[in-house]
N, C-alpha and C positions, 0 to 999 in steps of 0.2 A: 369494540364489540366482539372480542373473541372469546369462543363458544368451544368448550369441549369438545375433541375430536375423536377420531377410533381409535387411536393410540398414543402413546405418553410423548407430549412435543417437547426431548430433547433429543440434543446429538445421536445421531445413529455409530455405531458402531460394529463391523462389517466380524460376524462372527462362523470361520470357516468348517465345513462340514456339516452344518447343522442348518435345517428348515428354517430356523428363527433366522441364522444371518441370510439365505438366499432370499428369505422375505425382505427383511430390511436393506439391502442390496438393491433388489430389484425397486424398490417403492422411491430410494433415492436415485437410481437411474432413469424411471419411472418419470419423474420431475423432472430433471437434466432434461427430458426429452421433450417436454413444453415450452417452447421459445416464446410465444407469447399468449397473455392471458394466463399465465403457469397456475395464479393460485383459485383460479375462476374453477379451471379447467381439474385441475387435481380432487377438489373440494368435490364438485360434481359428481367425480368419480369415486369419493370417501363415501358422499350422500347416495350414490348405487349402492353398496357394500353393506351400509346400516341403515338403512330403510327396511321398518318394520314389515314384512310381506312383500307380495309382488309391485312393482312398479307400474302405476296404469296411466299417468301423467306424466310428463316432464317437470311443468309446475311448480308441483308440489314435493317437488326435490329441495329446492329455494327451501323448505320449514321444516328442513332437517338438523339436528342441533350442529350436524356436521359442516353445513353449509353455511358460513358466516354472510354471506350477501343474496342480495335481491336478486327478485327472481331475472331483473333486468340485466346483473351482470352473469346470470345463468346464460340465457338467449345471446350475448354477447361475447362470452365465450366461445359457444358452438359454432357463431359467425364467424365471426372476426379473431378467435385464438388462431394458432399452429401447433400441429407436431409433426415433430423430426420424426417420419416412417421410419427412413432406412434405419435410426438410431434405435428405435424399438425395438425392428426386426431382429437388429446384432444383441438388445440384451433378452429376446427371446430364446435366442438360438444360444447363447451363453448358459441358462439353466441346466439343470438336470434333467435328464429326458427319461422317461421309460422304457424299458430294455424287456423282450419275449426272453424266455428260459436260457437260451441259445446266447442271451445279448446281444438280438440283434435288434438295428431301429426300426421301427415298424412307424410306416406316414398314411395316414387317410385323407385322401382329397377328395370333396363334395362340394356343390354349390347349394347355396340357402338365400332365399328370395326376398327381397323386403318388399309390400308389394304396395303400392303407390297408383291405383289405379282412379281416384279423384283430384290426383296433382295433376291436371291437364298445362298447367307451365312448365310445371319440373322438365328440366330439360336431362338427355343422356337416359330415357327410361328402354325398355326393353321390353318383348312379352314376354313372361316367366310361367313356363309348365308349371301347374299348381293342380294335384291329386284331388278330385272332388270324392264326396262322400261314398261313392258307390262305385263299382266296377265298370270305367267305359266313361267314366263323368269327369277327367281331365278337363281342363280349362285353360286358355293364355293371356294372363292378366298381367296388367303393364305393371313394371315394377324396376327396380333396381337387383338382379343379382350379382353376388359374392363369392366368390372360391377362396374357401380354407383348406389350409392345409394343416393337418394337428398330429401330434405322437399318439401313438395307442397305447393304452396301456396292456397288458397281459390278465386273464384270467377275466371273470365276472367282476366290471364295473360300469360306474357310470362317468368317468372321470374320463376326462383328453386334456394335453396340453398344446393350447394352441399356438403356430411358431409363424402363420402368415395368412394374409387376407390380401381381396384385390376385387375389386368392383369391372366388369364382364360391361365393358363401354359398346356403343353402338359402332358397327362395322369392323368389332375388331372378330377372328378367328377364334372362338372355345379354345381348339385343342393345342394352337398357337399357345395362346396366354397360359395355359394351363402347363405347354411344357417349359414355359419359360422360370413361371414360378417355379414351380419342382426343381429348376438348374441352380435359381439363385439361392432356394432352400438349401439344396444341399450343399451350395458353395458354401453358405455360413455355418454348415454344420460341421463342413471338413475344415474349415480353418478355425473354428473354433478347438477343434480336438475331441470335438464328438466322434469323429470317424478316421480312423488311422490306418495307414497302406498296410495289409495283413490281416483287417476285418473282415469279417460275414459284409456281402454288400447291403445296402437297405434296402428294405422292403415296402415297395409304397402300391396301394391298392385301390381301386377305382373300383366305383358300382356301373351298373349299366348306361348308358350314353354316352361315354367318352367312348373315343375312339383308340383304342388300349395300342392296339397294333401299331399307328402311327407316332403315336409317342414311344412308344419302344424305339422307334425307328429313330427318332429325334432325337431322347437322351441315350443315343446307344454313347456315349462317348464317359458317362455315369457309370459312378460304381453301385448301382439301381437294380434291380429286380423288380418288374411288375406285374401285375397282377388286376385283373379287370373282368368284369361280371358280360357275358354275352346275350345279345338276344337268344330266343329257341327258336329261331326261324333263320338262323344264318346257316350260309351254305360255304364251307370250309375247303380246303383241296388238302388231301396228301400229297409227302414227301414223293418229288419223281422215285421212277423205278432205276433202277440203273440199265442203262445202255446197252442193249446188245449187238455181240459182233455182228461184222459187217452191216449195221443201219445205216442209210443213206436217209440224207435232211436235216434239219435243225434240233438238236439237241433239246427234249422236252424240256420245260422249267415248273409243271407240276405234275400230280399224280392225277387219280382221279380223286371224284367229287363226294365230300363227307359232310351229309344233311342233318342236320341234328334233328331233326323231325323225322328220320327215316333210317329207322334202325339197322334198315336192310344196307346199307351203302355204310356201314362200321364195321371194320376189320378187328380181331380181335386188342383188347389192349396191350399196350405195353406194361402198367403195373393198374393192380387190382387187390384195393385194404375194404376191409368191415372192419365198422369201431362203435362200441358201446359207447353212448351220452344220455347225458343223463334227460336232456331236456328233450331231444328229437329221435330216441328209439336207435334203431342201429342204422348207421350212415355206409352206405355203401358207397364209395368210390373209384373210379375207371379213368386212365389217364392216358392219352395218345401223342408218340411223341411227334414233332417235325410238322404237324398243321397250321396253313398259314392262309391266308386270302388273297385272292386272286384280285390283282388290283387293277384298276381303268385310270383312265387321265379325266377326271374329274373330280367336284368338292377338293379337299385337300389337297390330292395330285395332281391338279390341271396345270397347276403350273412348275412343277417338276421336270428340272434336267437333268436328261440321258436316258435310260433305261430304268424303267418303275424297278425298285427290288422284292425280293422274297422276302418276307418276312416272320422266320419261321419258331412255332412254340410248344407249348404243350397244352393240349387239351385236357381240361378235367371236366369230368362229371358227376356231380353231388348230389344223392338223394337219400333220404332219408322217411323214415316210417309215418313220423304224423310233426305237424308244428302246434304251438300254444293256440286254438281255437280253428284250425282247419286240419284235418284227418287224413287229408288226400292230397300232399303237398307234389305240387310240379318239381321238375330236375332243378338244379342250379349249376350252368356253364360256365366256366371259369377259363379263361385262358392266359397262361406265365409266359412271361419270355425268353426262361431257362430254357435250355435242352436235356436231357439223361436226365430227365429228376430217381432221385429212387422213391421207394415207397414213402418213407420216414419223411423225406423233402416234400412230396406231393400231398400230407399229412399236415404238416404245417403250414404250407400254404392255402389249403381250404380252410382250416382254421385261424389263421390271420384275417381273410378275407371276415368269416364272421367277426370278425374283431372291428370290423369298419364300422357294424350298426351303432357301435359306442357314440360315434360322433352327431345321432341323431338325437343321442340326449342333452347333448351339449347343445344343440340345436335349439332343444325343446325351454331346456335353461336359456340359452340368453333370451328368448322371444319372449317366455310367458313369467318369467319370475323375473330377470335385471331388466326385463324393458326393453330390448333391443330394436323393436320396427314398434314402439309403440308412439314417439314422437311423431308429427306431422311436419316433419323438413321437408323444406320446400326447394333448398339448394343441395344438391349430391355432392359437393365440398363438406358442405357440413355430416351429411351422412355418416361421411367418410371418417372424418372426426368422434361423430359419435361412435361411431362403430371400434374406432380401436380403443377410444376410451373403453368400452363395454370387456373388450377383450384383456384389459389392461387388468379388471376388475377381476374379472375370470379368473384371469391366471393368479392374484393374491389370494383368492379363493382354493386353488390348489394347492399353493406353497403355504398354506395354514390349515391345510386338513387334517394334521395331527395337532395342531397347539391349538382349537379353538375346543370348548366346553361344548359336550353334545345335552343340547335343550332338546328334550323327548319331551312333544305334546302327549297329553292321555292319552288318546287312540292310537298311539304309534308304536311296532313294537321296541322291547329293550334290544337293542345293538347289541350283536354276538361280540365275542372277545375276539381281535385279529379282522375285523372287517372295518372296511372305512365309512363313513360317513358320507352322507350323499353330498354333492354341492349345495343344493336348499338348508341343507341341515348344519352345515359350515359358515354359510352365510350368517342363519338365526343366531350362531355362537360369534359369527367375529363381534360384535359391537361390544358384547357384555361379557367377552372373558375377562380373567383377572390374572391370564397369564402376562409373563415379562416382553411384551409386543415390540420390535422393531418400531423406531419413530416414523415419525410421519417428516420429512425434510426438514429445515428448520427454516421458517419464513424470508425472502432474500430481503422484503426492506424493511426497515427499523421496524418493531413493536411499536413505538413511540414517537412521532413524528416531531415533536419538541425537540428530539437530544438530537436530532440533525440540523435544528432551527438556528443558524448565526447570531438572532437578534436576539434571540434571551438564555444564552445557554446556562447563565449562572440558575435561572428559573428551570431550567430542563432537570438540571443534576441535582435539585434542590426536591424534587418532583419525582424524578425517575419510575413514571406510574409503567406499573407492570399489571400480568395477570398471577392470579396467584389461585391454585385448588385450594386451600387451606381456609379460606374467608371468603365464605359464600356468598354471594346474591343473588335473589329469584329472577328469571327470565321468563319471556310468557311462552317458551314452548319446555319448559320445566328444566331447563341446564342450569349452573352456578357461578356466575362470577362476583368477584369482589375487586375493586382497587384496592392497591396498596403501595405505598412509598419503598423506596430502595431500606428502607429502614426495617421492613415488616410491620406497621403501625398501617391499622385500617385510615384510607382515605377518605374525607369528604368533603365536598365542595362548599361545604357551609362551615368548616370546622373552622374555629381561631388561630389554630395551631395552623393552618395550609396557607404557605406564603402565597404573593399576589391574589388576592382572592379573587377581588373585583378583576384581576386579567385572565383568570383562569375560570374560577370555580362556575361565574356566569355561564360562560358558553357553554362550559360543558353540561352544565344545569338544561340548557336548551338545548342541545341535540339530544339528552337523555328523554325532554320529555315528549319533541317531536317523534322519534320512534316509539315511546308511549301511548300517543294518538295514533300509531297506524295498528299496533298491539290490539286497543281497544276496536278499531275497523275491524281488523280479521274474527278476534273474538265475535263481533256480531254476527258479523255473516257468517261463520261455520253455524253461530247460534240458530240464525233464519233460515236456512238450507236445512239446520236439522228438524226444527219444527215442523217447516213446509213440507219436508222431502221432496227440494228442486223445485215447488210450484213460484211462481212470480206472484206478488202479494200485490195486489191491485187495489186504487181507495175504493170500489164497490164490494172488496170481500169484507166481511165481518169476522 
C-alpha cells in the first residue's frame, strides 16, 4: 500500500554546501533518530509538512497521501514510538545557523504554553500565564509549558531556527532549567564548530520574567552575553562610590538607589544615540554603566553559600516616538551583562533584543498552521514527542525556503526580488515543487515481504512486485500506484501469465478488496457529514 510521498524515495545523497544536501542530511539523520515506530512516526511528520492548510485534527493526518497507515498506527506512534532527544539536539546544532552583520550568534529564549486545562488526569500540568483579550485580563491556566531556545535571524523576518525545547515539570526552578539549557546549548554549539576561541561571544536575550541577572550569574563561566527585558517598577543600585580617606566601617558594596520610575534618582548617562527607523520614529537611547540589584537570601538565593554577590551591568533605556497602533508607547528597560559598552555596542544590542519578537511568529506557526497544541494528548511523554516531531517539521521548512515554488494565492501580494517567503508560504510549495528534493530515507524493511520468506523464495524472485510511478493506479484519496514485476510488465492477480496464482493472486485479491470496503465507509460518511453539516440523521428525520 505505498503511496506517493513529498519526495523522490531514492538513496539520498549528502550534497555539500548547498540547502538541498543540509535538507537531505538532516531528513536522513532526522530518521536515525526514531528508534522505534520510525516509519509511523516520520510519515506523521511528512503528513504535517503536506497537508493542504492548517492542521485542526490529528486524525485526519492518517488520509494524507503521505501517510501510508491507519489512523491506529498514527495514535500508536505518538504512544508507544521513541526519539533519541539528545540525537536531535546534536543534528540541530550541527546546521547552519544565522549570523547578525557582525557574525555574531544571536539565541532567543521564551517559553510557549500548550494549555490543557480539561485534561484533569494529565498528570505533570502547571498553571501557565496566558494574556487575555484586554489590559489587566491575564489568566493561570493549567497547561504544559515549553522553553525554546532558537537562532535569530538578522534584519525583517519571520523565520527562527530552532536548536532546543524542554517541558518546565512541576517543582522544578524556571531559571534553573533555563540556565541549564542555555549551557547544554551552547556546549553543542562550541563543539560543533559553530563558535571558536577568538569569536564575538553569543548573544542570547530574554523578554521580561526571567530573572536575567541570576543567569548571568550562573552561565558567567559562558562565552555568553545577555540580555533581558526589565520590569518599569524595578529599583536598581549604582556602582559604590569609591572610598574615602580615613573612613572607618565596612566598606560599601552599593551606591545609591536607581528607580526607574523616578527620573529624579538618574545620574547622567554614560552613553546617549538617537537613531532613525523606519517603523518606530526616532529611538532615543540612554545607557548606564555598573547597575546591579541589590540581592536578599530569598527565591533563588536562599539557599546560596557565602556572601550573595554583585552583580553588575549596563542599563539601557529605549524609547521611541510611536509603535504600529499605539502613539504613546512606554520606555523599554533593558539590562546586558557587559560592562564599558560603547555607543555602537549598546546599538546592537537593543536591536537584537527586538530581534526576539521573531520567535513569536514561529510561535504563532507551530500552534495555528502545523498544529502544535491542537491534539488532545492525554500523556506529556507523548506531548513530548509530538512536539519535537512538530519542530522536526519546522526546521525542513527552513532548510527549503529557497528550493520550494512560491504558490501566491490571488489576494496575496507578488513577493519582491531578494525577500524570503514566509513559512506558510514554503510549506504550501513543499508538497508540489518539481525541484530535485532530497529523499526521504529509504524504508529499513523489505518493500516486499515475500523476498525475505524461506518457504517460497523461488515464487518471491519470480514476483519481485515492486512500486513503480510509471503505471498508475487510482486510489481513493487520488495518489497512483501500480504493481509491477521485476520485469516492468504490469502485474495482475488474475493474469495467466502470474505464476502461483491460486497462492498468491487470491489473497491479494482480498486484502485489495477489504480496504475497498473501508474506502467505500469513509466515502460515505464524508458524503453524510457533508449533506448534514454534522447533524446526526435520526429514523424520525425525513
Amino acid at each position: 500500500m505505498a503511496a506517493q510521498i513529498s519526495l523522490p524515495h531514492t538513496q539520498c545523497r549528502r550534497e555539500p554546501d548547498t540547502q538541498l544536501g543540509d535538507l537531505g542530511q538532516f531528513r536522513v539523520g532526522f530518521y536515525d533518530c526514531l528508534i522505534a515506530r520510525a516509519d509511523a512516526l516520520f510519515e506523521l511528520t511528512e503528513a504535517v509538512l503536506c497537508e493542504q492548510g492548517p492542521v485542526h485534527t490529528l486524525v485526519e493526518l492518517c488520509l494524507a497521501a503521505q501517510h501510508r497507515r491507519g489512523h491506529g498506527a498514527l495514535y500508536d506512534g505518538l504512544n508507544a514510538g521513541r526519539v533519541d532527544i539528545g540525537r536531535l539536539r546534536w543534528q540541530l546544532a550541527g546546521l547552519r545557523l544565522p549570523r547578525d552583520r557582525q557574525g555574531r550568534i544571536v539565541l532567543g529564549v521564551d517559553v510557549s504554553n500548550w494549555l490543557r486545562p480539561d485534561a484533569a488526569t494529565s498528570r505533570e500540568r502547571l498553571f501557565c500565564h496566558t494574556y487575555g483579550r484586554g489590559k489587566g485580563q491575564a489568566q493561570m491556566i493549567p497547561g504544559w509549558p515549553y522553553s525554546f531556545v532558537a537562532a535569530l535571524e538578522t534584519g525583517p523576518s519571520s523565520w527562527t531556527q530552532m536548536l532546543d525545547v524542554a517541558r518546565l515539570r512541576p517543582g522544578e526552578d524556571e531559571t534553573t532549567v533555563t540556565a541549564t539549557q542555555v549551557r547544554d546549548v551552547v556546549r553543542r554549539l562550541v563543539e560543533a564548530g559553530q563558535w571558536t576561541s577568538g569569536d564575538t561571544d553569543i548573544l542570547v536575550v530574554f523578554d521580561a520574567g526571567y530573572d536575567v541577572t541570576r543567569l548571568a550569574f550562573l552561565l558567567v563561566d559562558l562565552p555568553v552575553q545577555l540580555i533581558g527585558r526589565l520590569r518599569s517598577d524595578r529599583v536598581l543600585r549604582l556602582p559604590k562610590p569609591p572610598r574615602a580617606p580615613r573612613t572607618n566601617g565596612r566598606p560599601r558594596k552599593h551606591g545609591g538607589e536607581f528607580a526607574l520610575t523616578d527620573e529624579a534618582s538618574w545620574p547622567a548617562p554614560d552613553v546617549q544615540t538617537t537613531d532613525e527607523t523606519t517603523r518606530y520614529g526616532t529611538a532615543t537611547v540612554k545607557a548606564w554603566d555598573g547597575l546591579h540589584p541589590r540581592l536578599t537570601r530569598r527565591g533563588g538565593w536562599a539557599d546560596h553559600e557565602g556572601e550573595l554577590p554583585v552583580i553588575e551591568g549596563t542599563l539601557i533605556r529605549l524609547s521611541v516616538d510611536h509603535l504600529p497602533g499605539d502613539r504613546n508607547p512606554k520606555p523599554v528597560w533593558l539590562w546586558a551583562s557587559a560592562l564599558d559598552l560603547s555607543a555602537e555596542q549598546v546599538d546592537r544590542a537593543w536591536r537584537a533584543f527586538l530581534r526576539r519578537f521573531d520567535i513569536e511568529h514561529t510561535f504563532r506557526m507551530l500552534k495555528q498552521t502545523l498544529g502544535w497544541t491542537t491534539p488532545k494528548i492525554r500523556n506529556p511523554d507523548a506531548a513530548d514527542r509530538w512536539t519535537w516531531l512538530i519542530l522536526a517539521a519546522y526546521t525542513q521548512l527552513s532548510l527549503a525556503r529557497d528550493l520550494t515554488d512560491h504558490i501566491r494565492r490571488p489576494w496575496e501580494p507578488r513577493r519582491p526580488a531578494g525577500k524570503l517567503p514566509t513559512p506558510a508560504q514554503v510549506r504550501r510549495g513543499y508538497r508540489t515543487s518539481t525541484g530535485n528534493y532530497p529523499c526521504r530515507p529509504v524504508h529499513q524493511n523489505p518493500a516486499d515481504p515475500a523476498q525475505d520468506d524461506p518457504r517460497d523464495t523461488k515464487t518471491a524472485n519470480a514476483l519481485d512486485v515492486t512500486t513503480s510511478a510509471n503505471t498508475p493506479t487510482q486510489r481513493h484519496d487520488g495518489t497512483i500506484k501500480r504493481l509491477t514485476t521485476s520485469s516492468g510488465v504490469a502485474y495482475s492477480p488474475y493474469s495467466v501469465e502470474s505464476p502461483c496464482k491460486l497462492r498468491i493472486s487470491i489473497p491479494l485479491e482480498l486484502v485489495r478488496l477489504y480496504h475497498e470496503r473501508w474506502e467505500v465507509e469513509i466515502a460515505f460518511l464524508a458524503l453524510r457529514h457533508t449533506i448534514l453539516q454534522g447533524n446526526v440523521l435520526r429514523s424520525g428525520d425525513e
